[in-house]
DOSETI-986877 format. One line per 10 residues: number of its first residue (from 1); their letters; for each residue x, y, z of N, C-alpha, C. Coordinates in steps of 0.2 Angstrom, whole numbers, plus 2048, in hexadecimal, padded with zeros to 3 digits. Example, Ala and Ser with C-alpha at 12.3 -4.5 7.8 and 13.67 -1.06 7.14 Angstrom:
<recs>
1) as) 842 7E4 827 83E 7EA 827 842 7F0 827 | 840 7F5 823 844 7FB 824 840 800 827 .
</recs>
This chain:
<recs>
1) xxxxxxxxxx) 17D CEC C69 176 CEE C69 175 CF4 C65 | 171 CF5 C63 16D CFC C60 166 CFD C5F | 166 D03 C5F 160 D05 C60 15D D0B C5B | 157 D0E C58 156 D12 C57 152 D17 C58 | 155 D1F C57 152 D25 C59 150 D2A C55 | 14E D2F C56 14C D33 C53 14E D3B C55 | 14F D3E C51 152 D44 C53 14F D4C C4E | 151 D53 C4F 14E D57 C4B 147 D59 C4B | 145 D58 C4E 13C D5A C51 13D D62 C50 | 13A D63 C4B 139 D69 C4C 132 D6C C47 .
11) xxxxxxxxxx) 12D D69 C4D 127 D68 C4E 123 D6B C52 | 11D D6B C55 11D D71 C5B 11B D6B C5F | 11D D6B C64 11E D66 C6A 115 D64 C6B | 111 D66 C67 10A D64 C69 108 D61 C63 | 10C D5F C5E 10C D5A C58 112 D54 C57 | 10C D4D C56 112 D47 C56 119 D48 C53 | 11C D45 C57 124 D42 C50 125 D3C C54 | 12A D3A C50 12E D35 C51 130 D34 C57 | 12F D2D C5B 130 D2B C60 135 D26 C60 | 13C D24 C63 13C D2B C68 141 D2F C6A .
21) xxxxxxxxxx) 142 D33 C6B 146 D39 C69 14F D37 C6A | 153 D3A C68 15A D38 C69 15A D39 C71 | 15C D3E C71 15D D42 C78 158 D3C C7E | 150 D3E C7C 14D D37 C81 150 D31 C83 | 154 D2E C7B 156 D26 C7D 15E D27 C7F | 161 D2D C80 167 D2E C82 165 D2D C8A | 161 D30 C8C 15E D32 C94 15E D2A C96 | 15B D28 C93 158 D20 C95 15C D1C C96 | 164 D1C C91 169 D17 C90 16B D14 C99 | 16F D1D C9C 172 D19 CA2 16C D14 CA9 .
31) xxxxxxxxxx) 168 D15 CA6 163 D0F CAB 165 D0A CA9 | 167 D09 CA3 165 D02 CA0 16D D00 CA1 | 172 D03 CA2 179 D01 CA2 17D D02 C9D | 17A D08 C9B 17D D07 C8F 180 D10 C95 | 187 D10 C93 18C D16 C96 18F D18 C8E | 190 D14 C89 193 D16 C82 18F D17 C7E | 18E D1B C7C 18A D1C C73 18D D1C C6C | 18B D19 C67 18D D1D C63 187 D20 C5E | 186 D25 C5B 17F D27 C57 184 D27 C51 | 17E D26 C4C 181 D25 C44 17C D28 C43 .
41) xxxxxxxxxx) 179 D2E C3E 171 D30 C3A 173 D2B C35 | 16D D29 C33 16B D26 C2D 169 D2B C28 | 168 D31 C2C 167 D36 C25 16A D3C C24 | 169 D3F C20 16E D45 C1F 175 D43 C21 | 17A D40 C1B 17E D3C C1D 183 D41 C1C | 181 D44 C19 18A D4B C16 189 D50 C1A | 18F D53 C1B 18F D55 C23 189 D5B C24 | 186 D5A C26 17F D5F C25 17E D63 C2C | 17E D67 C2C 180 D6D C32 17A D68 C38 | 174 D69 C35 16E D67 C3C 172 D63 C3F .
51) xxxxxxxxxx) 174 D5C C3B 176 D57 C3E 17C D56 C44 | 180 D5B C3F 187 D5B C43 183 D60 C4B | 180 D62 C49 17D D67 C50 17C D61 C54 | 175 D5F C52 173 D5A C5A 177 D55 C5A | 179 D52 C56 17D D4C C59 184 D4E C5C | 187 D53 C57 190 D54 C5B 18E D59 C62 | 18B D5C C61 189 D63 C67 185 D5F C6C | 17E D60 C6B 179 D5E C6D 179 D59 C71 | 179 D55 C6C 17A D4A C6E 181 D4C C74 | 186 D4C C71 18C D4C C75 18B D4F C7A .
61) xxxxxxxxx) 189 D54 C7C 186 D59 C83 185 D55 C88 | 17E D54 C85 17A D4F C88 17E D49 C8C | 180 D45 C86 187 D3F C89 18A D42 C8F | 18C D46 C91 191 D4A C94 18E D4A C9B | 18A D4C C9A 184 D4E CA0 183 D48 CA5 | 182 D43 CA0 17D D3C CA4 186 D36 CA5 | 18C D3B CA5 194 D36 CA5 194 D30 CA0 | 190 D32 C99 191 D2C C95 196 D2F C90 | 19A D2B C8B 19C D2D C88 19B D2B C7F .
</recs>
């Protein structure tokens, strides 16, 4: 399965972005019975600080929190 999300909002929380957010559809995964992730970006593919933030840091956190891995 895959799915896709959107990440790096940095926008003022009262103007649209892209739906729907990483972290959001990370929350949603364990109802649905998805415990394993893996995220790929399709953008900013060289190792680009924001990237390596939310996904290694951030995303990973997160995963941590809700016992996915």
């Amino acid at each position: 399965m895959f799915d896709l999300a959107f990440q790096s909002r940095r926008r003022a929380a009262s103007q649209a972005w892209l739906e729907p957010n990483t972290h959001d559809r990370i929350r949603q995964l364990p109802a649905e019975g998805i415990h394993d992730v893996i995220i790929v970006p399709i953008g900013f593919l060289l190792e680009h600080t924001e990237v390596i933030y939310d996904l290694d840091v951030e995303a990973a956190g997160l995963c941590d929190e809700l016992g996915s891995t």
